[in-house]
C-alpha positions in Angstrom: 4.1 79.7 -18.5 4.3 82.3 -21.4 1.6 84.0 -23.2 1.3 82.8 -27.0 0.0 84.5 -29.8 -0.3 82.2 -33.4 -1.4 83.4 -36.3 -2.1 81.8 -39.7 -1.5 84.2 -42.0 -2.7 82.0 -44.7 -6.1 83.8 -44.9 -4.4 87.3 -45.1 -2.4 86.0 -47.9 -5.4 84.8 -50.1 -7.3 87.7 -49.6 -4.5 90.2 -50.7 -3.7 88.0 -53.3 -7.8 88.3 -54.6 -7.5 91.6 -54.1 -4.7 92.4 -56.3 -6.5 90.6 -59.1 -8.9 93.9 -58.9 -6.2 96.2 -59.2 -3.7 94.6 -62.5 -5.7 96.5 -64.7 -8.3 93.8 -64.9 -11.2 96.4 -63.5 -9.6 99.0 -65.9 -10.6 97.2 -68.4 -13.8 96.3 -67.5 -14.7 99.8 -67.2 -13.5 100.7 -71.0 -15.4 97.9 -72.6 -18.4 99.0 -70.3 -17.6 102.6 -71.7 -17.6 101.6 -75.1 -20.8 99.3 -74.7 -22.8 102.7 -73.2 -21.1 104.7 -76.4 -23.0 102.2 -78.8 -26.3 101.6 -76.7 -26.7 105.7 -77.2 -25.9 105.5 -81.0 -28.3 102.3 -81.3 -30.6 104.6 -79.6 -30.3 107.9 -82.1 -30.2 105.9 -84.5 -33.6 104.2 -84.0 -35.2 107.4 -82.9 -33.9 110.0 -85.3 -32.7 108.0 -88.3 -36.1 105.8 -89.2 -37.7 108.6 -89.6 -35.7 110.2 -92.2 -32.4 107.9 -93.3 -31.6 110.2 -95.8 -30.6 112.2 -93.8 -28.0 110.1 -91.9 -24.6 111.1 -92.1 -22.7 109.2 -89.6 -21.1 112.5 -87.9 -22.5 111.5 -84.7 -21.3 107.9 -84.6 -18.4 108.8 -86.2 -18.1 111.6 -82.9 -19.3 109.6 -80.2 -16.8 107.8 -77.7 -15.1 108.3 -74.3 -11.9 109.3 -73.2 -9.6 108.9 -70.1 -8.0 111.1 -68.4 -6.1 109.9 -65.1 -8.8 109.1 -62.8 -11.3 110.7 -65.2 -13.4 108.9 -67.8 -15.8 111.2 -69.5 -18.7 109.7 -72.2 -19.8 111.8 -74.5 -19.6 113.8 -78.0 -16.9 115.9 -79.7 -14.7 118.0 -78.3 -15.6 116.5 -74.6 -14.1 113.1 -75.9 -11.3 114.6 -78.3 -13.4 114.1 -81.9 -15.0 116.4 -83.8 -17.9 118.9 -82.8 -21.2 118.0 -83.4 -23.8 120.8 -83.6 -27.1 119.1 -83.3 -26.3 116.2 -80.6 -27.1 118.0 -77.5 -30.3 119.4 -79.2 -31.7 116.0 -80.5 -31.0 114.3 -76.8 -32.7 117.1 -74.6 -35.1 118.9 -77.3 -35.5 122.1 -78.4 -36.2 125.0 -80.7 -34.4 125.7 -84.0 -34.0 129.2 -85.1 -32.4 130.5 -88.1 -28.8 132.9 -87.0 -28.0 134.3 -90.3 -30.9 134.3 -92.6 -34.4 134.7 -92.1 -35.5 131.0 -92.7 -34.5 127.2 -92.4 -34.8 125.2 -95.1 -36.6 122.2 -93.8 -36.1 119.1 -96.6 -39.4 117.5 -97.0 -38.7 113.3 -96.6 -37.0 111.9 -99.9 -35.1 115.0 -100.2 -31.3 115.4 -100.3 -28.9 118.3 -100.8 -29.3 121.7 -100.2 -31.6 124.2 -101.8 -29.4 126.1 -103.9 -28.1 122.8 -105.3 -31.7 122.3 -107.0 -31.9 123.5 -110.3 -35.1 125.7 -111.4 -36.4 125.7 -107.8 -38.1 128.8 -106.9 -40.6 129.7 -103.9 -44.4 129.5 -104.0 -46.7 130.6 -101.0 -49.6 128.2 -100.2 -53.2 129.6 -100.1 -52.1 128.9 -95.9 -49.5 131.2 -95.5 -46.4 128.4 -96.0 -43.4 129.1 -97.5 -42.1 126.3 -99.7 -39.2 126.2 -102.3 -40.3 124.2 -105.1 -38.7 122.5 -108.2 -40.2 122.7 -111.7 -40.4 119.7 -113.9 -42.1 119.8 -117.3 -44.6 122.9 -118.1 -46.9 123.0 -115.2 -45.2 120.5 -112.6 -43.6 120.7 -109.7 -42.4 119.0 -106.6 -42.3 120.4 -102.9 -38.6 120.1 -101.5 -38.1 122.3 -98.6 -40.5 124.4 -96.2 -39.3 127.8 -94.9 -39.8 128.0 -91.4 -38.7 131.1 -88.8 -38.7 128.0 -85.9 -38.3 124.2 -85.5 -39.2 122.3 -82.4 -37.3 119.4 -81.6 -38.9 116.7 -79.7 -36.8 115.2 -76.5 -35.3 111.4 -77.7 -33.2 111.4 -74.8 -30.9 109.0 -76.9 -27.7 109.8 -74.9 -29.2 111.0 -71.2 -31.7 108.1 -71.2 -28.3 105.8 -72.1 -26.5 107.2 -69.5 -29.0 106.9 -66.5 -29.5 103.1 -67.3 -25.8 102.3 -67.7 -24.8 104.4 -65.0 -27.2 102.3 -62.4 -25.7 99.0 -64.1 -22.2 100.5 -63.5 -23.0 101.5 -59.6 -24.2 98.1 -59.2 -21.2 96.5 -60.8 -18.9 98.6 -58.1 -20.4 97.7 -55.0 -17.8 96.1 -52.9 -19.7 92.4 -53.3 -19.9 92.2 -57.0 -15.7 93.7 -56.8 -15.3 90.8 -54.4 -16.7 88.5 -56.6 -14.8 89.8 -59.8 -11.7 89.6 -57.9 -12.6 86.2 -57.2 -13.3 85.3 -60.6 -10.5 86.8 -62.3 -8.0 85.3 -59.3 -9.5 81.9 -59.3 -9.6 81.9 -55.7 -12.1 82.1 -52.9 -12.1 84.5 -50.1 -11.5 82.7 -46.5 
């Protein structure tokens, strides 16, 4: 009597054939419209934190310089020159907090709400100092009126919004959970149409 070994490979084949359903690109894909979803929950996020406050202000350069790019094995979300768009001074600031200080001249001009352009765009404004000490630049209208535009300060704090680190921790834990070898097991499941053995 000989010694007999069967197998049924029929198993192994349905399992390799879920498996490759993960790796056509399917997951790839999944992971670029979960990298543009995080992109727009951080801009929903600076905009409702930054931009109710003062929408004249808005400019769209952060949306407009927000995104993710990928690079082999690498996917990096973010603004800029990290994601190959345009610098954008203030984002990093905004997100984390932080102080202000003027680099080439002695003051910011800080636009009091309602006001747009720059100082030296205003015609007849000058600078007055309050009985407090304040520096304002101030525009004339009529003989004896006048309107507050901007307030000379040596230093701006910035309060934290956390609009793109806050982002980022929440998607990233959605993400990890999304990759745990179950919920890949069931995605390859879904996208194959078949059922492990």
């Amino acid at each position: 009597m000989s010694d007999t070994l069967t197998i049924d490979k029929t198993g192994a084949e349905i399992k390799v054939r879920i498996m490759q359903a993960i790796g056509d690109g399917r997951v790839v894909r999944y992971l670029l419209e979960w990298f543009g979803a995080t992109s727009t929950k951080a801009l929903k996020l600076y905009v409702t934190t930054n931009m109710k406050k003062r929408p004249e202000r808005h400019t769209s350069e952060l949306e407009n310089n927000t995104g993710f790019r990928v690079e082999g094995q690498q996917v990096t979300v973010g603004t800029g020159q990290a994601v190959g768009l345009h610098e954008v001074k203030y984002a990093s600031i905004q997100d984390k907090g932080g102080d202000i200080v003027p680099r080439n001249k002695k003051f910011l001009t800080v636009p009091f709400p309602g006001v747009t352009g720059t100082a030296p765009q205003k015609q007849g404004a000058f600078v007055i100092k309050t009985s407090t000490g304040k520096l304002l630049i101030v525009q004339k209208f009529g003989r004896k009126d006048w309107k507050p535009l901007f307030s000379l300060e040596k230093k701006v704090t910035l309060p934290r919004t956390g609009w793109f680190t806050d982002t980022m921790d929440r998607q990233l834990l959605l993400l990890e959970q999304k990759l745990t070898p179950g919920e890949l097991l069931r995605m390859a499941e879904a996208l194959s149409g078949e059922k492990m053995p």
